[in-house]
N, C-alpha and C positions, 0 to 999 in steps of 0.2 A: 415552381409550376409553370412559368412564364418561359422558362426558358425550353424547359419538357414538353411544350407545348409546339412549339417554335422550331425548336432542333430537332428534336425527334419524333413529333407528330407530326412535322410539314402543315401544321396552321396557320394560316394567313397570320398575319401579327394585329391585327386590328380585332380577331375575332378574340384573339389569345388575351389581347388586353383586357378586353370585356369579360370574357368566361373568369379570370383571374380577380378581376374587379367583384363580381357576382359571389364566386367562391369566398371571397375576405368578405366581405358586409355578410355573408349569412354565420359566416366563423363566428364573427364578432357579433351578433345579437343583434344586426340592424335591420329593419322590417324592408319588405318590397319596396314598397312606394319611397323610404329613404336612401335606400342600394338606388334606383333609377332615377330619382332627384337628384341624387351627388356624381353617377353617371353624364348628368348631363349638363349640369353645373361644371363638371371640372372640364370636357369635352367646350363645351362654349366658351369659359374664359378662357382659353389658350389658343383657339382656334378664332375667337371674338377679335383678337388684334392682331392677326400672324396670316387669315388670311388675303388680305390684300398684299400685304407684302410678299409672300411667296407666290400668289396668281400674276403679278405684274412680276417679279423677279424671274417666272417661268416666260414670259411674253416678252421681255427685254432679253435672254439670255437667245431666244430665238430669234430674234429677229437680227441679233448680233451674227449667228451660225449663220442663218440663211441670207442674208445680204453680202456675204464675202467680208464685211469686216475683221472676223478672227483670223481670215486668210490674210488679208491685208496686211494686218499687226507683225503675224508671222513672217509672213515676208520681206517686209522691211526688217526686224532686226537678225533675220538670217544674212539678207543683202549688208549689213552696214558692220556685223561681226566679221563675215567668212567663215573660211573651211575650218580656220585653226581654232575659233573660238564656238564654235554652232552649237555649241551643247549649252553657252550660256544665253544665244540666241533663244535657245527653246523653252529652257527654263524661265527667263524675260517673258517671253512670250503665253506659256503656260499660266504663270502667275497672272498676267492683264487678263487673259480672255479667262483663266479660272475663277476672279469675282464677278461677270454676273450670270456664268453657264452652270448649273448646278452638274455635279458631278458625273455622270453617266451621259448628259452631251455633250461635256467637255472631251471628257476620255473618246468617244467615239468620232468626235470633230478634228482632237487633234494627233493622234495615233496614225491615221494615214497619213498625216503632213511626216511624223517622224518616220515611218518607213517608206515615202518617198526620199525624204530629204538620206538618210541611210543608205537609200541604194546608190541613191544619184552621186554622193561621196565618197562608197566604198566602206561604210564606218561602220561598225557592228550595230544593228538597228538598240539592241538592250542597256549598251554603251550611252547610248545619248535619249534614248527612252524614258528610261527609269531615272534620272536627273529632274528629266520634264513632269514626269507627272506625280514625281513628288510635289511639286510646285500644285498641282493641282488637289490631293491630299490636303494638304495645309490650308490650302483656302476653303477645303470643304470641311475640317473640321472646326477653325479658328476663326472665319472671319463670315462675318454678317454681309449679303443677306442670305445666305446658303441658310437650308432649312433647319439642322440642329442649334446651329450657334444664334438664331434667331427666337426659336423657340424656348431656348435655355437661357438666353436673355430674361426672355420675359417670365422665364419659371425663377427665375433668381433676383427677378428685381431690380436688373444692372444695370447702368446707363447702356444704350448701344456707341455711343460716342466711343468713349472710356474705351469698352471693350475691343474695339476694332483699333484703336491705337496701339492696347498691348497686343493686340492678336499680330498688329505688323510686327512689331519690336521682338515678339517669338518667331514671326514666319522668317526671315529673315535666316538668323542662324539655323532652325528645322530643314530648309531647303539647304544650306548648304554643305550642312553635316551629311544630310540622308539622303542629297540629292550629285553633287559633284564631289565631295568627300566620299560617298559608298561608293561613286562611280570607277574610284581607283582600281578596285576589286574587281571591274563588271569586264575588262575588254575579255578575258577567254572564253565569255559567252558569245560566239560566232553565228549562231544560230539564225537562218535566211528565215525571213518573217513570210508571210503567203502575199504573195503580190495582189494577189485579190483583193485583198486590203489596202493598197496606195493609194492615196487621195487622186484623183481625177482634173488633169489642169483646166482653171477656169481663166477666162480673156480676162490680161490684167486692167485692160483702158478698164471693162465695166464693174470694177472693184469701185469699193467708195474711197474715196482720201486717206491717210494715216489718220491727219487732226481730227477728223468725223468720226472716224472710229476710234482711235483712243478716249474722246469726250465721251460717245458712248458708253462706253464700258466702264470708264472709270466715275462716269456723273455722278452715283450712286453716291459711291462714295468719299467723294470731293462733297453735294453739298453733306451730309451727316454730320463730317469733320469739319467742316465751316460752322456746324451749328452749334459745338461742343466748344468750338475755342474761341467763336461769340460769346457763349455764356460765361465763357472763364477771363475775357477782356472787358466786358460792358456790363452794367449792371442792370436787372433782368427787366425792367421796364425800359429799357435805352431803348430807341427806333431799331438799330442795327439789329440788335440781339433780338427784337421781336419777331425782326425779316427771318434773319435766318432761321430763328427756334419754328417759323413757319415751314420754310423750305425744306430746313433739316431734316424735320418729321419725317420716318424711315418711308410712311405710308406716303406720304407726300413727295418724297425724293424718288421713289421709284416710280410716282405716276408723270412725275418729269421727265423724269430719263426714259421712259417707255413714247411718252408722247415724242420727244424730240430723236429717237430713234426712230418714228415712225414715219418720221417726215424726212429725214436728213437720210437713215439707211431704207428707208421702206420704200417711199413715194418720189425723191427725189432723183431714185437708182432707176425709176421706172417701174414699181410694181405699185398695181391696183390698189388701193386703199380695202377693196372687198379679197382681194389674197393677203394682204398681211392680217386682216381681220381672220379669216380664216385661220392662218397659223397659228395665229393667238390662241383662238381654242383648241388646236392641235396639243401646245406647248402646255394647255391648262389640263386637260385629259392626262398629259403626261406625270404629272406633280398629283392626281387625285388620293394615290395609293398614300402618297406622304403626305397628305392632309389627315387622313382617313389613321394614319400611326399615331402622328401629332396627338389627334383628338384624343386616343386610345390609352397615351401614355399621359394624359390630364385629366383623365378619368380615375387612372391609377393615384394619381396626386391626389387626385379630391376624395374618394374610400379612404385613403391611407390616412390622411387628416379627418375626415369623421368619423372614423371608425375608433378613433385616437391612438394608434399605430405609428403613429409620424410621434407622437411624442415618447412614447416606447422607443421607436428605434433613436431617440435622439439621447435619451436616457442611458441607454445600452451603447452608442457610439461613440458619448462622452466621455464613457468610463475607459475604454480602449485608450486614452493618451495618446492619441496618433493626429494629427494636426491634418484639419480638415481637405485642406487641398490633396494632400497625400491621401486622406480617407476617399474622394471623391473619383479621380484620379483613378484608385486601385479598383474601386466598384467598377467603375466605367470599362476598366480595361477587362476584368474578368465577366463581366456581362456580354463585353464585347468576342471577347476570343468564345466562350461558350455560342452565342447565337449567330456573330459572323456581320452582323448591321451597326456600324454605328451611329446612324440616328436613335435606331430603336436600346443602344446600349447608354447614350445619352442621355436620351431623354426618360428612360426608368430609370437610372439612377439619380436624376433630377429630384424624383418622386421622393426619393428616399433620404436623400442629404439637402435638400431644401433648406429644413427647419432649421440647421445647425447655424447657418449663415445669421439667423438672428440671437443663437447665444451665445456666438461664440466672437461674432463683430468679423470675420473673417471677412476683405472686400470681393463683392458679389461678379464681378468684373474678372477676377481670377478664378472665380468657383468656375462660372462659365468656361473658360480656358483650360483648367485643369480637369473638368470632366469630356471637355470635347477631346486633349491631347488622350485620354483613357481610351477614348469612344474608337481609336484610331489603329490602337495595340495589336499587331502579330494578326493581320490581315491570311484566313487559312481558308480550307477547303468549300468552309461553309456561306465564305463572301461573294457574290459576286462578281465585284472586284475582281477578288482572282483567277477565277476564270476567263475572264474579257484581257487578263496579263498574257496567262499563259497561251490562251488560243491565237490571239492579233501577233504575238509574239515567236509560235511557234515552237514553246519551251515544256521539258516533261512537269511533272508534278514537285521532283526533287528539285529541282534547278528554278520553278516559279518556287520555293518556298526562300529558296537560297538567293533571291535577288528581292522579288517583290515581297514577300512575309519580311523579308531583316530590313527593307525601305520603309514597311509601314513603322515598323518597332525602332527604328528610331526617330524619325519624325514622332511619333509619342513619346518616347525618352526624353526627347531634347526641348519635348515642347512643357512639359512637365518638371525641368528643372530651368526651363527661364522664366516658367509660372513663377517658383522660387527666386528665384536671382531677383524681381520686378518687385514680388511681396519682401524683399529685404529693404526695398530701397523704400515703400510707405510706411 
């Protein structure tokens, strides 16, 4: 119904989620006021600790765009590769500014840089595109604080420490397989991109530093991981481990790294303290529609579980012998290829494969991984994504399926057997 909803009635997904919610508790025998108690319950816990961290991950990712730091970053390792090497420049490059830009100002921030950079070399823009933004794929399905992998955190109970170390130790081969490995295939793609779309040169004096902006970007995630492998050297009452488990706190790491972007790329650069404020709520407007999912697909979690459905499907999923990560994984991926979203393919399949994580001991740190690599699966007509490929690109419908649909499908492939490779080694 969820997906009938969605694909083929063109319903908002937040409405979808509810009506869906509404239609199970009346199935199941559940009165009104229990159907909008467990509506609201499961909409709160999930949205209870996720949104701070996605309204400051929207304000730091902005403030990064609009200060020139992502240009910065770029720039320096296109400068320090060259010509011969520039596809690993952007890929670098994609990766730093793809953890704190959530996906859609990623792509539109750094797509001009590549078909500038494209023209200025003569290099087929799709050639050295589709490399880069795989790099940014992967950080949007794998790696915290981007909205799914954050949310699917906290619906699985995982450390986000944990999590974000395998999400590197996958992103890693993902980008290079589906990113400069596919690229081998990509140069007869010639196709002149619309110049309309080339990034616009900004005065490099009034750029902020490299060091300023790469701390930016990466603070996030520097302290978390300082605070996981505190805990894993000190013992949890030691001063050290208490700083960091402070600092590390996801909510807390992002309201550092927002502050110290505001003064270092905000204030420092020369803008008003009352326009970066401004943007803030700009970037916060932007993220409302992915809160508003969020809440929709923890609504789903909380019916599924009162209604006691979640222990049916765990019943019935048991018996299938298919080992969960692989179970999680394949839901994700065909929820995804059906609707075209992978947050919203994520995060309902969150709903559904939860439960197993507690009978089956499977770690909760891979569940999150192997339903984000699913959430990423054979990227089609129905993604927006692909459209923002083919049109910035200037590419037909067969030829985006034939470049960006086979880059999304293996960044899921590759990311879903080093889920495996990682769970061999605990």
């Amino acid at each position: 119904m969820l997906i009938i909803l969605i694909a083929w009635a063109r319903f908002n997904a937040f409405l979808a989620f509810l009506i869906v919610c509404i239609f199970i508790g009346f199935l199941s025998g559940l009165s009104t006021d229990t159907i909008v108690n467990s509506i609201q319950k499961g909409i709160g816990d999930i949205l209870g600790s996720l949104v701070v961290i996605l309204g400051l991950g929207a304000m730091l990712g902005k403030v990064v765009a609009d200060s020139g730091a992502a240009l910065r970053i770029s720039s320096a390792f296109i400068h320090a590769f060259g010509k011969k090497y520039i596809m690993w420049a952007l890929v670098i490059t994609c990766f730093i500014v793809g953890i704190p830009l959530f996906y859609n100002v990623g792509f539109v921030l750094v797509v001009p840089l590549i078909i500038t950079v494209a023209a200025r070399y003569n290099i087929p823009a799709v050639y050295i595109g589709l490399p880069a933004l795989s790099a940014l794929s992967v950080t949007h399905g794998y790696l915290p604080p981007h909205p799914s992998p954050v949310a699917l955190v906290q619906q699985f109970n995982a450390d986000i420490g944990t999590t974000m170390l395998y999400g590197f130790l996958i992103a890693v081969p993902a980008i290079l397989i589906a990113g400069p490995g596919f690229a081998i295939t990509l140069k007869k793609y010639t196709n002149k991109p619309l110049q309309a779309f080339a990034s616009k040169p900004m005065d490099e004096e009034k750029l902020p530093s490299l060091a300023v902006s790469m701390t930016a970007a990466f603070m996030p995630v520097v302290l978390i991981a300082l605070s996981s492998l505190a805990s894993y050297l000190f013992p949890p009452q030691n001063a050290i481990a208490v700083f960091f488990k402070a600092i590390g706190d996801p909510a807390m790491a992002m309201l550092i790294s927002v502050l110290f972007a505001t003064f270092t790329l905000g204030l420092h650069g020369g803008t008003r303290l009352g326009a970066v404020m401004s943007s803030f709520g700009e970037a916060v407007k932007d993220i409302a529609m992915i809160l508003f999912i969020i809440g929709g697909a923890g609504a789903l979690k909380q019916i599924l579980t009162d209604s006691g459905i979640s222990s049916q499907i765990v019943h019935g999923l048991s018996s299938l012998h298919v080992h969960p990560l692989l179970l999680a994984w394949s839901i994700s991926a065909l929820i995804r290829v059906c609707l075209g979203s992978a947050t919203v393919a994520g995060l309902t399949t969150a709903g559904i494969v939860a439960p197993l994580i507690a009978t089956t001991g499977v770690n909760p740190s891979l569940m999150v991984l192997a339903t984000g690599a699913g959430s990423l699966m054979f990227s089609d007509v129905n993604d927006a994504g692909f459209w923002l490929f083919k049109e910035y690109f200037n590419l037909s419908i067969k030829d985006t399926i034939k470049t960006w649909s086979i880059m999304e499908t293996l960044v899921s492939v590759v990311g879903l057997i080093g889920v495996f490779v990682i769970n061999a080694f605990l």
